[in-house]
KEDOMI-426175 format. One record per residue (C-alpha): residue in one letter; x, y, z. Coordinates in steps of 0.2 Angstrom, whole numbers. Layout:
BEGIN
+-----+-------+-------+-------+
: res :    c1 :    c2 :    c3 :
+-----+-------+-------+-------+
:   a :     X :     Y :     Z :
...
+-----+-------+-------+-------+
REM end
This chain:
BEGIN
+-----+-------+-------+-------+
: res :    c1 :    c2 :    c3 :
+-----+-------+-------+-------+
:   x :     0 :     0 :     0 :
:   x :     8 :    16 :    -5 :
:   x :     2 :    31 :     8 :
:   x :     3 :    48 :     0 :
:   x :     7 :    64 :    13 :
:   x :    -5 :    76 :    13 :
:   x :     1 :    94 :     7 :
:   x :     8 :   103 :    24 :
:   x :    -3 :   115 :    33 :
:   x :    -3 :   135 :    30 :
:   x :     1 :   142 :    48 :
:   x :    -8 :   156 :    51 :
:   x :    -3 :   170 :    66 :
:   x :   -15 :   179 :    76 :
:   x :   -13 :   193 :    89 :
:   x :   -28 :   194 :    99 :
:   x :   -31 :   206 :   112 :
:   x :   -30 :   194 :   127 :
:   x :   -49 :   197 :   135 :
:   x :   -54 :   191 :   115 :
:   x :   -64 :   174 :   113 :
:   x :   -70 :   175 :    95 :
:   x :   -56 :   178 :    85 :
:   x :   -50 :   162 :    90 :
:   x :   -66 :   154 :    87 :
:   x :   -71 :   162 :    72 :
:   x :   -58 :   163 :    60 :
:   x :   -53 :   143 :    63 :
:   x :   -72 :   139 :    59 :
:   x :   -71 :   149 :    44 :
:   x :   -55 :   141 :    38 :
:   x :   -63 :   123 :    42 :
:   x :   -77 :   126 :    30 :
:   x :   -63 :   131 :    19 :
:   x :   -55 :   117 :    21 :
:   x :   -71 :   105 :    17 :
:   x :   -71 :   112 :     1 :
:   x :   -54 :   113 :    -7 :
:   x :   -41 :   101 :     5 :
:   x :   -32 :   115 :    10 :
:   x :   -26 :   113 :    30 :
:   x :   -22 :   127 :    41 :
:   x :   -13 :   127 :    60 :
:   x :   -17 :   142 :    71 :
:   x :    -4 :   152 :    82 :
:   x :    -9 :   165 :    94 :
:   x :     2 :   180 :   105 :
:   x :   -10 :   188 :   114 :
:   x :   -11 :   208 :   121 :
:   x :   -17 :   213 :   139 :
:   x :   -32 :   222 :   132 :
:   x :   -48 :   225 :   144 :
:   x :   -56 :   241 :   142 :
:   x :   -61 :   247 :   123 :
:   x :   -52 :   264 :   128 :
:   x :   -44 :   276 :   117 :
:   x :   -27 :   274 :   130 :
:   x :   -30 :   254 :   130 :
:   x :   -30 :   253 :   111 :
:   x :   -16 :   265 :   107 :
:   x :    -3 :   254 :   120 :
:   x :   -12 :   238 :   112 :
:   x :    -3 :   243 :    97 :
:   x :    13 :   247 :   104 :
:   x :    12 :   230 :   109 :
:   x :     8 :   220 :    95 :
:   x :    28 :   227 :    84 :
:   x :    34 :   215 :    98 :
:   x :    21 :   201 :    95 :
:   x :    26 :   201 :    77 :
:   x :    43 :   193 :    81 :
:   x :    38 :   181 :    91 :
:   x :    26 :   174 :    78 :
:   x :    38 :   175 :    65 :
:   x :    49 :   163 :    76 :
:   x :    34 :   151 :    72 :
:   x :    39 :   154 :    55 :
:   x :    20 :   158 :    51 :
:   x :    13 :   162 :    34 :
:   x :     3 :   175 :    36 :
:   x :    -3 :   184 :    52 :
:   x :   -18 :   193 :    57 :
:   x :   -19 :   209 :    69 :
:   x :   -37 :   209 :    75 :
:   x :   -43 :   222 :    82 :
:   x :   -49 :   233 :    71 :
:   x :   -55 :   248 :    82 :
:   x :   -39 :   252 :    86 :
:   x :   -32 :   258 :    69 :
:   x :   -41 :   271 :    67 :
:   x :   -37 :   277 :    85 :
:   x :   -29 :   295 :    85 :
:   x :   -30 :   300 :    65 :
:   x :   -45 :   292 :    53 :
:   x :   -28 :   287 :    42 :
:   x :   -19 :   276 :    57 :
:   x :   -23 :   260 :    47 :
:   x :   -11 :   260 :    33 :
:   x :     2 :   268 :    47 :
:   x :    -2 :   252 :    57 :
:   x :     2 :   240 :    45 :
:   x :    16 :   245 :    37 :
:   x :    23 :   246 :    55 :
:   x :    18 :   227 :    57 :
:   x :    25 :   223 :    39 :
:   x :    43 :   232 :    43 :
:   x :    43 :   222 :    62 :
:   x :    42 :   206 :    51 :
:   x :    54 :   210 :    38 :
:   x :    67 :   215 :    53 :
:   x :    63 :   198 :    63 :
:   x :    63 :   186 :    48 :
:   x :    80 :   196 :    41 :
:   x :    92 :   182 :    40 :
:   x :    81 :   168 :    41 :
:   x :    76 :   155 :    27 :
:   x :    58 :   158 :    30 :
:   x :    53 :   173 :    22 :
:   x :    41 :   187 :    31 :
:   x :    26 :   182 :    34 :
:   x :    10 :   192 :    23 :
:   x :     3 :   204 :    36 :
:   x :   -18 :   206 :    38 :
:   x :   -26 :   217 :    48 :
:   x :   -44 :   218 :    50 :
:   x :   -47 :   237 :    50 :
:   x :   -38 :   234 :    31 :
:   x :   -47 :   219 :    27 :
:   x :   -63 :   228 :    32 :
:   x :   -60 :   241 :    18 :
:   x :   -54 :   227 :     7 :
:   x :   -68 :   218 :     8 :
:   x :   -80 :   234 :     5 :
:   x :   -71 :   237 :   -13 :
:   x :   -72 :   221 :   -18 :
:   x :   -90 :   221 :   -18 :
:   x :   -91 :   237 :   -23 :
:   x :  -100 :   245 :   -12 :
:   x :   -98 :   262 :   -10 :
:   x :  -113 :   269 :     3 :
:   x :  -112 :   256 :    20 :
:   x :  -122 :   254 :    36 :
:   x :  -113 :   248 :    51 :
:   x :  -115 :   240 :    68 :
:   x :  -100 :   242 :    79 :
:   x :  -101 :   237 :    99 :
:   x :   -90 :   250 :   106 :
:   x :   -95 :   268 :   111 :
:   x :  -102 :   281 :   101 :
:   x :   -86 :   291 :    97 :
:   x :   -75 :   277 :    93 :
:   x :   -87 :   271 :    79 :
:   x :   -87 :   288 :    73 :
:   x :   -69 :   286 :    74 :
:   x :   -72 :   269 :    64 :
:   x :   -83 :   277 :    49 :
:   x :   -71 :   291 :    48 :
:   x :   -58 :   279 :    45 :
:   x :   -69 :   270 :    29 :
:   x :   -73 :   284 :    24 :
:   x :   -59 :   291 :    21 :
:   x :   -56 :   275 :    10 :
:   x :   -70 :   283 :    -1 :
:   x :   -85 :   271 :     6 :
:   x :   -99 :   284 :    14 :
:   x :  -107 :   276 :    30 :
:   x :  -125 :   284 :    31 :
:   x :  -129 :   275 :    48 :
:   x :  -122 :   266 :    61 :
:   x :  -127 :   258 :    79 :
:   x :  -117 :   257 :    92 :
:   x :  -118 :   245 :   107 :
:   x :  -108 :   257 :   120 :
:   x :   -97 :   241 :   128 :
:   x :   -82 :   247 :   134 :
:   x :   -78 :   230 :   142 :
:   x :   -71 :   219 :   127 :
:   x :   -75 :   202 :   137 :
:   x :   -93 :   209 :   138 :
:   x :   -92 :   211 :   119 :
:   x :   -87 :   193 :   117 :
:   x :  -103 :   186 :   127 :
:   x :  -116 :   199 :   115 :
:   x :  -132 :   188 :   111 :
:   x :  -129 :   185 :    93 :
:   x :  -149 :   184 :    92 :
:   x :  -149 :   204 :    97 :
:   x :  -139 :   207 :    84 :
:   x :  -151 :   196 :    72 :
:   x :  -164 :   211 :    78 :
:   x :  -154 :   224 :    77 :
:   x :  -152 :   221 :    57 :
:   x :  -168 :   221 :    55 :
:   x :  -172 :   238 :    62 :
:   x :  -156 :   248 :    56 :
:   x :  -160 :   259 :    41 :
:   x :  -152 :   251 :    26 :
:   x :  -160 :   265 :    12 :
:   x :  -146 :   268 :     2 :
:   x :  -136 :   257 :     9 :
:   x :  -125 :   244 :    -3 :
:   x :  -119 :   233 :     9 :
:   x :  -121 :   230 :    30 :
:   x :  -106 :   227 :    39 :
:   x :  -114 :   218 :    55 :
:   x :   -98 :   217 :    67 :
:   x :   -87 :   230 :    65 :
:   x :   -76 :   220 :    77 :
:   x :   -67 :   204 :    77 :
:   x :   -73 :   200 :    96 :
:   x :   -93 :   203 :    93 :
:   x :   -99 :   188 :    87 :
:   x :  -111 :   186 :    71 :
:   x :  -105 :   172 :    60 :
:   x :  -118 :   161 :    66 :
:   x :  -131 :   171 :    60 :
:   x :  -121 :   182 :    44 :
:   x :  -130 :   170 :    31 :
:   x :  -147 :   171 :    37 :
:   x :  -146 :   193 :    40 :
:   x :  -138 :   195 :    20 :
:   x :  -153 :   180 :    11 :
:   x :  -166 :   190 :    21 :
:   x :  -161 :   210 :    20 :
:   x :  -155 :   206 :    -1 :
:   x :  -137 :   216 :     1 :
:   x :  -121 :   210 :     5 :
:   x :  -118 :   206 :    26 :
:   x :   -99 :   207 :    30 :
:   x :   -89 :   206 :    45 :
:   x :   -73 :   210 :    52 :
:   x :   -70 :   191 :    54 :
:   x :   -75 :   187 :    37 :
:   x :   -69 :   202 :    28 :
:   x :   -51 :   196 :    36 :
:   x :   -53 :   178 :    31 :
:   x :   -54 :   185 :    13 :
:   x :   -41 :   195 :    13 :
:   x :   -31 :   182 :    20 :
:   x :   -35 :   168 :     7 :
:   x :   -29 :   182 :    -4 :
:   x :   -15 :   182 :     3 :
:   x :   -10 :   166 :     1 :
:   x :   -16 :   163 :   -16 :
:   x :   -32 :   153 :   -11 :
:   x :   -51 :   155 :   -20 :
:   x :   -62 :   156 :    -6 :
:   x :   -74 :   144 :    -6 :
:   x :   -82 :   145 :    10 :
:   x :  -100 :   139 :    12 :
:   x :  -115 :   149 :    25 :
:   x :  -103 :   165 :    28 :
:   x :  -111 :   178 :    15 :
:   x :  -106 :   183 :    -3 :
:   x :   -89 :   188 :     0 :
:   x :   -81 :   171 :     3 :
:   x :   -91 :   161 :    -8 :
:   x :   -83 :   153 :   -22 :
:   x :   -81 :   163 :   -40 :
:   x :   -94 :   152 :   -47 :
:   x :  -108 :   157 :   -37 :
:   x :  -104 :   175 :   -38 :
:   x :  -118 :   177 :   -51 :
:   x :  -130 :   173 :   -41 :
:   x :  -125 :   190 :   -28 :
:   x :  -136 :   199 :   -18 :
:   x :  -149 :   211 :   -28 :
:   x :  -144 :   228 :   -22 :
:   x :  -127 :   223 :   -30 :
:   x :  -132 :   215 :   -43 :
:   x :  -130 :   220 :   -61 :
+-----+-------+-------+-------+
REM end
């Protein structure tokens, strides 16, 4: 009998605010159903960042933090690595994001400098998010974020400085991030029934990788007709991106469904 090795699994990095229990929930589970369709594997490695309190101060040191994270997940020779916490780019200037990144992108090209592994491709979900919304195409947005007021504010300046117009938002006013991870994902279900989507091409129904919403995505995009995106998937997709992989990922909305079933979109994108 001749046994044939299975292709070696992508290792993806992820630095997670440490009070965070979705990333690490939602992500893998993403990639799972990615892996049901195609074959493709994918091992997880985490550093995480003291992070309790959603504040302006905590979110600015957060990202101090994470230049340090980035070499100790390139030491575990990752692939690619995620930076998931996306209210805190745009924390201190609506353009921190790019700033953000290309810090995290010089950290790993420093720490993989002399090594055989080359720097791993860098995601972070405040990009992805804004990603994810050109791909579609969409170019007016409603949002639901679970932070305060001013820093979703803070959030759609950000986008919209990307050239995507948010004409509403909610916000759930949690300023403790392991409250956030414990949000009833059935409130959320009601709360995108009764935001105002006129004019709106797409809803973006956690802007936050720790609010949970992947176990109803699906259901809230067949039943509003508009594209339904979240930090979490918008990540997923810029990740596979990254690495050179179709998504083809099955009850998680439009974004990550395979090329072939693009036609069928929902109708206020369509054609």
């Amino acid at each position: 009998m001749t046994f044939r090795s299975a292709a070696p699994a992508r290792r993806i990095g992820m630095i997670v605010p440490s009070s965070s229990t979705t990333m690490e929930t939602e992500i893998p589970e993403l990639l799972r159903r990615q892996s049901l369709q195609t074959g493709d594997r994918f091992t997880f490695h985490s550093a995480r960042l003291r992070l309790r309190q959603v504040t302006p101060e905590a979110l600015l040191a957060m990202n101090e933090l994470a230049i340090g994270a980035v070499a100790s997940l390139c030491d575990a020779e990752v692939e690619a690595l995620m930076y998931a916490c996306l209210v805190s780019a745009p924390i201190g200037a609506a353009s921190n994001a790019p700033a953000i990144e290309a810090r995290l992108v010089e950290a790993a090209r420093r720490a993989a400098a002399g090594s055989a592994t080359p720097p791993p491709a860098i995601v972070s979900s405040a990009a992805a998010l804004v990603a994810a919304l050109h791909s579609l195409g969409a170019e007016r947005i409603a949002l639901v974020a679970p932070c305060r007021k001013e820093l979703t504010a803070q959030i759609a300046a950000a986008i919209a400085g990307q050239g995507i117009e948010v004409v509403q938002t909610h916000s759930h006013g949690l300023v403790d991030n392991a409250a956030i991870g414990r949000l009833d994902t059935e409130e959320l279900l009601a709360i995108a029934g009764e935001i105002d989507l006129a004019g709106a091409d797409a809803l973006v129904l956690s802007a936050c990788m720790q609010m949970p919403s992947l176990d109803i995505l699906d259901d809230v995009e067949q039943a509003l007709g508009l594209p339904v995106i979240s930090a979490a998937t918008a990540s997923t997709h810029l990740l596979l991106e990254r690495l050179g992989i179709e998504p083809r990922i099955e009850r998680a909305g439009w974004l990550l469904r395979s090329r072939r079933q693009h036609a069928t979109r929902p109708q206020a994108l369509a054609a």
